[in-house]
Structure formats: C-alpha cells, structure tokens
C-alpha positions as CSV (number, residue, x, y, z in Angstrom):
1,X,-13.3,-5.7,26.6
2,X,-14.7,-3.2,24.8
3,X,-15.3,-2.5,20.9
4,X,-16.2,1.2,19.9
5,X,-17.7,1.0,16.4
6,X,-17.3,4.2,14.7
7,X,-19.9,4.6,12.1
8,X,-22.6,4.5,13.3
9,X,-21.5,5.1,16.8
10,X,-22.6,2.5,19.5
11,X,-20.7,0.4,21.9
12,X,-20.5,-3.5,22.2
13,X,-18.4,-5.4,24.9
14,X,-16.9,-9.3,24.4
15,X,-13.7,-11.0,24.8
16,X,-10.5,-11.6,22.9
17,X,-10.6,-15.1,21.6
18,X,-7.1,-15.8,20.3
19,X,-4.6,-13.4,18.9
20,X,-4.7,-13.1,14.8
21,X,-2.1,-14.0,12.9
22,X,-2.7,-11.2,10.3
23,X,-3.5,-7.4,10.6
24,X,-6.7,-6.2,10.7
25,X,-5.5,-3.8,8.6
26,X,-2.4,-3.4,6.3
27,X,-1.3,0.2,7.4
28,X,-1.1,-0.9,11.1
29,X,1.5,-2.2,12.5
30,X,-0.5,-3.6,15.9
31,X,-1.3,-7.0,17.2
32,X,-4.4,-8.2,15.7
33,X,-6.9,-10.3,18.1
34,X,-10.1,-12.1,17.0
35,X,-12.8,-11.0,19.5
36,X,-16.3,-12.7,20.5
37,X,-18.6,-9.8,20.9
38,X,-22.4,-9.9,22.7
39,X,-24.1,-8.4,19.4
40,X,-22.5,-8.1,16.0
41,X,-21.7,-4.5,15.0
42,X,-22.5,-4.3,11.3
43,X,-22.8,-6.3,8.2
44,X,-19.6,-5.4,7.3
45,X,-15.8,-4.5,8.0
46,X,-15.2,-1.2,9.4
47,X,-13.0,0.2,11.8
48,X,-13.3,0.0,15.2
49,X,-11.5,0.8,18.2
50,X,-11.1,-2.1,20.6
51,X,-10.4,-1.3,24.7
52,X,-9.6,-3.8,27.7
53,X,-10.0,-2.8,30.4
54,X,-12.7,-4.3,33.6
55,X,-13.2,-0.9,35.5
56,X,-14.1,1.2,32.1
57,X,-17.5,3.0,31.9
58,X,-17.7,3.8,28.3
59,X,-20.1,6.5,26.9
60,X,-20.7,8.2,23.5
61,X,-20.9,12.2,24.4
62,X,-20.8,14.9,22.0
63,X,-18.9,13.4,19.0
64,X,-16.7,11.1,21.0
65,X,-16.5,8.1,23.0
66,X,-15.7,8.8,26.8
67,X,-13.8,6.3,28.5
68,X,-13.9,6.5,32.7
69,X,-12.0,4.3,34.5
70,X,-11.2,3.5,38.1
71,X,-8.6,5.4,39.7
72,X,-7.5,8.1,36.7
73,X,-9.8,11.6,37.3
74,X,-9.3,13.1,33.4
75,X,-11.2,10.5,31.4
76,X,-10.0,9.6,27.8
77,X,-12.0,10.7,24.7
78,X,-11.5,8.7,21.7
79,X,-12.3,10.9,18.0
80,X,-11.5,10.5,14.6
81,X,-11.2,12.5,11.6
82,X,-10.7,11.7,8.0
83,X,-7.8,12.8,5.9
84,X,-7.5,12.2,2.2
85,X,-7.8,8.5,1.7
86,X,-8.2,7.5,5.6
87,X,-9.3,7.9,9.3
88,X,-7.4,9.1,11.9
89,X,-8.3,7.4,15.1
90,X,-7.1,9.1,18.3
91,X,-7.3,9.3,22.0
92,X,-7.2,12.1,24.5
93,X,-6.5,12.9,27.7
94,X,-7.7,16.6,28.2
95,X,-6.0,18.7,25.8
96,X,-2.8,16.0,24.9
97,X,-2.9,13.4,22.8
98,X,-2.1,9.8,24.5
99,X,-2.6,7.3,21.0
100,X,-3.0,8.1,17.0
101,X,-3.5,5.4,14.4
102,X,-4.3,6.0,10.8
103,X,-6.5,3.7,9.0
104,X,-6.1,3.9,5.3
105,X,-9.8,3.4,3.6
106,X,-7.9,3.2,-0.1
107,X,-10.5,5.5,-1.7
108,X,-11.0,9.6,-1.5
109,X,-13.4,10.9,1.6
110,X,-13.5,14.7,2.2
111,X,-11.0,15.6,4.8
112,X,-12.0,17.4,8.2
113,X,-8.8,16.6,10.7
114,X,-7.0,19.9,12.3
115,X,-3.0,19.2,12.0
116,X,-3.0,18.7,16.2
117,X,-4.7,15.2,14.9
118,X,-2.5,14.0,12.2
119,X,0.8,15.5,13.7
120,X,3.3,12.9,14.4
C-alpha cells in the first residue's frame, strides 16, 4: 500500500490495519481504513490519497504522482486542484479521467481547477 501525501508531495508505503468505522472525511462517501505507514507524513491531518496495489512503481513527476503498474502500458497520474472551499483529487489515464473525489477543507483557498476536473 501506498499513501500519496499531497502537500508537500512525497510518497510513504504501509499496510491497512483495520477498516474505520468513521470517514476520514465527512464529504466522502468511501470506506475509511486506518493504515500503519513506514514514516509519518506530517504533524497533522491532511489529505492524502491512499493506493493498494503490490506491482505499483509510484513517482512524483511534473505536478503529479505517476502510478506504473504491471501489465497496463498508459500509467495513471493522480492531480488535484482546489475549488472554492476544497480539493479536487483525481486520477488519469491519458487524457480521460478514471476517479474524482472532492475534499471539502471548510475554509476559502483560491481556486485553480479547469471544469474537465470538477465535471461530474
């Protein structure tokens, strides 16, 4: 398992513990796992984006995190964006995007998301 942490940008890997019985966040509607990782990410909550899978190489190129895995030539790119009052996380898989979640921060940041990345 992997855990992308977002801001700053680094990459940590671990294992899922347990799943949570509460959200990790109240505007999701996801299962929530509590997760052992190698090296804590920061002092404090933030949002991360959380990846299982054994045959992952995981990168941070360019903005993004690159996610190559066995058996799939177009590798995913995971971005996010901010909107108003939250973070759009998404994935990619060359120009078409495969996963969206928003991530409501409950205070203003300036937004820089392009519709493609908040459209439903």
């Amino acid at each position: 398992m992997y855990l992308f942490a977002l801001e700053p940008p680094l990459v940590v890997d671990g294992w899922i513990a347990a799943s949570s019985p509460e959200p990790c966040n109240s505007s999701l509607d996801a299962p929530a796992y509590l997760v052992k990782l190698r090296r804590p990410l920061s002092d404090g909550p933030a949002p991360g984006i959380a990846l299982f899978d054994p045959s992952a190489r995981v990168e941070f190129v360019n903005g993004e995190f690159v996610v190559r895995t066995e058996g799939v030539a177009s590798p995913l790119r995971f971005r996010q964006c901010a909107s108003n009052e939250g973070l759009h996380l998404t994935a990619w898989r060359g120009n078409h995007r495969t996963w969206h979640e928003y991530w409501y921060l409950g205070y203003d940041v300036e937004p820089n998301c392009s519709e493609k990345e908040t459209a439903p």
